[in-house]
C-alpha positions, 0 to 999 in steps of 0.5 A: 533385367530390371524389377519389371521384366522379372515380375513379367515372366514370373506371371508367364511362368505363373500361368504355365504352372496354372496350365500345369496344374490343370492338366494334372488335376485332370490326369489325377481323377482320369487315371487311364489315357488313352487315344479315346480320352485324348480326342475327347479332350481335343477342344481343352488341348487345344485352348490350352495350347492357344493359352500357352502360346500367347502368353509367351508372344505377351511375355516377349512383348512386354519384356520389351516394353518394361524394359523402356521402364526408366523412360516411362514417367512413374505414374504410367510405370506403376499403371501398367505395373497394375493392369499387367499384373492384374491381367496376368492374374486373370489369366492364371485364373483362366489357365487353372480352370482351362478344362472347364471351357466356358469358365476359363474363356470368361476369365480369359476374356476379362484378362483381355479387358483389363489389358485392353485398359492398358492401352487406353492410357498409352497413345502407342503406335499399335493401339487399334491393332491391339484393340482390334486383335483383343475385339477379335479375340473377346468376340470369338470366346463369346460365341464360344460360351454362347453356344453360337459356334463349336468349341473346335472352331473357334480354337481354330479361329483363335489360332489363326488370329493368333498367327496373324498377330503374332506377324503384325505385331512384330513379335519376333522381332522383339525378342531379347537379344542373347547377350 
């Protein structure tokens, strides 16, 4: 595993403690849940779920691709080093506020913006599939936050979306092997 690969899931692990620290934070200034509470939280479970999920399908595909590193040309190495890590930023942001649903979904959206820069400066195979995808994405959060569309059903599109990516991107398949 190369410097790459390591920093990638150092930031998946960072985002998942981002999570983490949302939902303590939450827990420590509402002591008692309950059933109650927990459907009241529904929409904020579920962009929490949606954020955790995909960040795991972006640290399995960018394992992959930084393990590639050392054919990639150093220019493009140390530019795809700075949007992932500044999208990955982005996205810790987003996690630590994930309760606060139009906060999180603005960091969120601007993660998405500078991984759409990414794809800009590579001619891949995938890039209007991801282009598109991350339109998808930025569009529903926008309804989201404008108040056009229930929070409950565009977590519900998110996660169709998601699917839908996640089988289109082949990212099963680039799982890394076990060995």
């Amino acid at each position: 595993m190369n410097f790459y690969q390591r920093a990638n899931l150092s930031m998946g692990l960072a985002v998942i403690l981002g999570l983490q620290l949302a939902i303590t934070t939450w827990l420590n200034t509402h002591p008692e849940v309950n059933l109650k509470s927990l459907i009241e939280l529904w929409d904020e479970t579920v962009w929490i779920a949606f954020q955790f999920i995909f960040r795991l399908k972006i640290t399995i595909e960018d394992h992959q691709h930084f393990a590639a590193s050392g054919e990639l040309k150093e220019k493009w190495i140390f530019v795809d080093f700075l949007c992932f890590s500044i999208s990955s930023f982005l996205l810790v942001i987003a996690a630590v506020f994930s309760f606060r649903y139009s906060v999180s979904s603005a960091f969120f959206i601007a993660a998405l913006a500078v991984a759409t820069l990414w794809l800009f400066v590579h001619n891949t195979k995938r890039r209007w599939q991801w282009f598109g995808f991350n339109l998808v994405y930025v569009g529903l959060l926008g309804l989201a936050i404008s108040g056009k569309m229930e929070i409950w059903a565009v977590n519900l599109a998110l996660f169709v979306v998601l699917v839908f990516d996640f089988l289109l991107s082949k990212t099963a398949q680039q799982m890394p092997s076990r060995s």
